[in-house]
N, C-alpha and C positions, 0 to 999 in steps of 0.2 A: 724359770723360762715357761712361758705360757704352748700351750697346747695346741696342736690343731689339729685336729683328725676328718677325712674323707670316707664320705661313703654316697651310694646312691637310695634312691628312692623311689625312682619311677627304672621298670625294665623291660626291655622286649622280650619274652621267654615262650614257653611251648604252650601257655597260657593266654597268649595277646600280650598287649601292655597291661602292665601293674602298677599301681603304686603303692607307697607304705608311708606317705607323707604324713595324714594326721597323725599316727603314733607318736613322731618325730615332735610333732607343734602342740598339740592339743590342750598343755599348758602353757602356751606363751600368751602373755599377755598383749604383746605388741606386731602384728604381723603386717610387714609393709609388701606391697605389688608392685614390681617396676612394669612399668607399661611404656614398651616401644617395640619399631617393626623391626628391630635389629635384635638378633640375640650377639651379633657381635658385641654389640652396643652395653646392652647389658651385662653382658658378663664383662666386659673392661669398669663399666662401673663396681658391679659387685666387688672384683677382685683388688680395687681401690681401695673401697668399703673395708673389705676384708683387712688388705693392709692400715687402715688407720684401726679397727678396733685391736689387731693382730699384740701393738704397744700393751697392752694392761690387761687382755680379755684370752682366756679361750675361744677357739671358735670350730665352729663345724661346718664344712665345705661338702655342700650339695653337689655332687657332679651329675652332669649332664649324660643321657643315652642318648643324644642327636649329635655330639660329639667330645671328644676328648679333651675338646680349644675353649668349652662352652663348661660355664657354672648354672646350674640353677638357683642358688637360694645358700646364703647364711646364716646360722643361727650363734645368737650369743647368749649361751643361757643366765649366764649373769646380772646380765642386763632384763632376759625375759623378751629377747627381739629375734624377730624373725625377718630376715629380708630375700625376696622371692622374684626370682624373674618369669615367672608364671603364676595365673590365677588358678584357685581349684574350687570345685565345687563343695566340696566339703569346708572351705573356710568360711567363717562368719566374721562380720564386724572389721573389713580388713580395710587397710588405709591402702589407697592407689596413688603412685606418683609418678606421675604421667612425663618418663624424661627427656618427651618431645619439645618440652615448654623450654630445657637448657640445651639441649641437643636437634636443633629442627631437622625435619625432614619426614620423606612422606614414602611409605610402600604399602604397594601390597600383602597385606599379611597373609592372605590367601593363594598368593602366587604356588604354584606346582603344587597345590596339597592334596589334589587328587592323586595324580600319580604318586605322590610320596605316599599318600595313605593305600593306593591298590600295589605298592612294593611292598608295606612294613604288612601288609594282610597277608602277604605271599610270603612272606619272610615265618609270617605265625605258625602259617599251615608247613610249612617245612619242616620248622621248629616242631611241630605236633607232633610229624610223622617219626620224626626222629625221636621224639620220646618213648613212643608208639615200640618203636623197635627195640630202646635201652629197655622199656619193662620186659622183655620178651629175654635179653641179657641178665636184667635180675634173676629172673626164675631159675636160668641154671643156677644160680648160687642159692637163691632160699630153699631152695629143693634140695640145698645142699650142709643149712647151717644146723647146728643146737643151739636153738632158742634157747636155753635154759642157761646154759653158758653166754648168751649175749644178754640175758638179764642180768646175770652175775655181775658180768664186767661193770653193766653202766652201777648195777649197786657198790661195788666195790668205788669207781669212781669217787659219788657221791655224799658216798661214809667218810670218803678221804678228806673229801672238798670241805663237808660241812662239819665236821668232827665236834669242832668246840662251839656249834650253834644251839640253841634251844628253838623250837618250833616258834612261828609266828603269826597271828589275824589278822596282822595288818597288809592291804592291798600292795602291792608291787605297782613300780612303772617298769613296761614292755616297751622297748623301741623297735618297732619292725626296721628291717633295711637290708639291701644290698651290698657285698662286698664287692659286687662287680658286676659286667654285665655284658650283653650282647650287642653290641654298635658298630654305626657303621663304619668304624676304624678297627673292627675284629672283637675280639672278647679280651674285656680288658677286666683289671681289678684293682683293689689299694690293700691286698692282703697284709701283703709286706710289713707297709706302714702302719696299716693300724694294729697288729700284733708285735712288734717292735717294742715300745713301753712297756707292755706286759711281762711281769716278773714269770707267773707258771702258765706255760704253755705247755696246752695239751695236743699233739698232732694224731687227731684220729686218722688210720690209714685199714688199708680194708678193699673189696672189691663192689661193684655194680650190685645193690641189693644184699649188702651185708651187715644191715642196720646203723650206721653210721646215722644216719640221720632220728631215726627212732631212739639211739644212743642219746642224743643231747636235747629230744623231747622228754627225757626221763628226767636229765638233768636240769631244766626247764621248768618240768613241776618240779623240781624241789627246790630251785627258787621261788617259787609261789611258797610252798612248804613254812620255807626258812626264812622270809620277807627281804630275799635281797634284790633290786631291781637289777634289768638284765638287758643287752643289748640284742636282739635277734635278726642273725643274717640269713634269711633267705635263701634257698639256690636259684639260679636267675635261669636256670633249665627246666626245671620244674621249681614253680614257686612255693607246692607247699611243705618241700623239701627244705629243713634246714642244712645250712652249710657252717655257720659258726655261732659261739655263742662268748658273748664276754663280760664277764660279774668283775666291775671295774671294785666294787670294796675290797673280794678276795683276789683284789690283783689276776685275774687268770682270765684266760681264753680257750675254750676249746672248737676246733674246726676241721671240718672235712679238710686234709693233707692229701690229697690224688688230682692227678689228672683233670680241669687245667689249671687245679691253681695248687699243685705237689712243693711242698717243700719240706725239709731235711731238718732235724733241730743243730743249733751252731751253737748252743751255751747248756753252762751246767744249770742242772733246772728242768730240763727241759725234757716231756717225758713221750714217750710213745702208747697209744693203744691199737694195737692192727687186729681189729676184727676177722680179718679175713684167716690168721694165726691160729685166733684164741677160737674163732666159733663155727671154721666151715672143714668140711671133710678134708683129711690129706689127699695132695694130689688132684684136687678138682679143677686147678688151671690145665694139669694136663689130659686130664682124663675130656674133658670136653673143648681141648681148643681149637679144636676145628666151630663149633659152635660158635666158641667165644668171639673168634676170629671176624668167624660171618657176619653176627651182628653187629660186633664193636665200628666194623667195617661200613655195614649200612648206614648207622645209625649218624658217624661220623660224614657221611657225602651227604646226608639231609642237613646234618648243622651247615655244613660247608654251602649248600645251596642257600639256604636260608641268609647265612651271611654275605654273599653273595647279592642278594636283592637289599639288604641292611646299604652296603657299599654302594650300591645305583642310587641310593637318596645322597649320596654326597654331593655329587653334580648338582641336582636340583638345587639341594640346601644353599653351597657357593654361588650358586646364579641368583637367587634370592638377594642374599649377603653383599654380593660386590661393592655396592655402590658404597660400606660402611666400612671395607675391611682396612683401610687408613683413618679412620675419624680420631680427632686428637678430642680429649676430654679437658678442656682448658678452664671451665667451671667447678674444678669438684667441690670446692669451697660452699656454694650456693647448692649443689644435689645433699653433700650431709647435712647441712643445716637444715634441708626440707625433711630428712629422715633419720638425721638423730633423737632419742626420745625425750620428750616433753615434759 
């Protein structure tokens, strides 16, 4: 049975928007652009697309942070194709297939991008301010852990993970990417599913600034280390936070397990690290939760504002969109032949 895993690669976080696309493409040889004023449009094409390679191919499905309904971009690495419902500036040499020519019609592409752009700005700065306030939640816990115990931990990890490897020169691929993200349908994810296949799963669990994230930068160089390439997810709150990591040779994944994307292991296998256990003082949930309360409290009504203004670009986006949101695609015969590869 063939494969298909989601993830994103552009996100809204306390940083502006991001992207981690090149990682993603940087070896494809073949990178197509649909060009039309619909993203309804295109993404019914893509997800066509998608079902005809879906027969023989793995495939990787770009989701969209404009919304949930919306694909940006699949990739078949099999083939070395990349197919994108957005140009970027960091591509070169890329083929445009303009699917106005099987699909007519004419809009504004610029319609409401003002306001949509002075919402997702307002949406930034909320998202800042709320970070703003989680660092200020860290401190009581780093103030409160032994580093020396949370080096341990990630060494113990990593002795487990790589045990039967021998060092190695040769370079790594890094795929940057999102598990999930902040849109204006709320904060969504594809945790689930892409952890799912995965034989050992690691759920690192742990509090606000308990090195979780530092945790699977350790394990990250030792991928480099060990030459095994690595999947890197992002946190889409802070981006230069990692949230998971997954070494598809050693079968395994490890990921931030908390709050919003907390999950429970359900199979044997499946293992626990809780930093918060192993490396911070007893009692420091209680000893300062009045603190905790505070910030977690603050920090949580700035996300909420922030998504908040993410949600007021829906209306725009649908006013845009209407006039496409019935279009039947009765060509698709003549759109893959323009973009299967040569």
């Amino acid at each position: 049975m063939h494969q298909e895993i989601k993830y994103y690669v552009h996100g809204h976080t306390a940083e502006g928007y991001v992207t981690f696309l090149q990682s993603n493409i940087k070896d494809i040889k073949k990178i197509i652009i649909l060009q039309h004023p619909s993203n309804i449009v295109k993404t019914k094409v893509l997800k066509k697309i998608a079902n005809f390679y879906s027969k023989e191919y793995d495939l990787e499905i770009i989701s969209s942070p404009q919304s949930k309904k919306y694909v940006d971009g699949i990739i078949v690495r099999e083939l070395s194709v990349a197919i994108l419902a957005n140009n970027d500036p960091s591509i070169e040499n890329e083929i445009i297939v303009d699917l106005t020519e099987f699909i007519p019609g004419s809009s504004d592409k610029a319609v409401h991008m003002p306001e949509k752009n002075q919402l997702y700005e307002e949406a930034y700065a909320y998202f800042k301010r709320g970070l703003e306030i989680h660092d200020d939640l860290e401190k009581i816990y780093i103030n409160e852990m032994d580093f020396t115990k949370a080096d341990h931990a990630a060494e113990n990890c990593i002795a487990e993970l790589f045990h039967d490897t021998e060092t190695s020169s040769q370079p790594i691929t890094v795929y940057k990417r999102l598990f999930g993200t902040n849109t204006p349908d709320g904060i969504v994810n594809h945790v689930q599913d892409l952890i799912e296949p995965i034989q050992n799963r690691i759920f690192i669990k742990g509090r606000a600034g308990t090195g979780k994230s530092v945790f699977m930068k350790k394990v990250l160089e030792a991928c480099h280390q060990y030459g095994y390439d690595v999947e890197v997810y992002h946190c889409s709150f802070d981006p230069k936070s990692l949230d998971m990591l997954i070494i598809r040779d050693l079968d395994c994944c490890l990921f931030d397990s908390t709050p919003p994307h907390e999950l429970f292991p359900t199979r044997i296998g499946d293992a626990i690290v809780d930093l918060y256990e192993q490396t911070v003082t007893k009692g420091t949930d209680e000893k300062y939760e009045a603190e905790i309360t505070h910030y977690t409290k603050r920090y949580k009504a700035e996300m909420k504002k922030g998504l908040k203004k993410l949600e007021a670009t829906k209306e725009l986006e649908e006013e845009k969109e209407k006039s496409w949101l019935h279009t039947e695609i009765n060509n698709f015969d003549q759109i893959v032949e323009e973009i299967m590869p040569k």
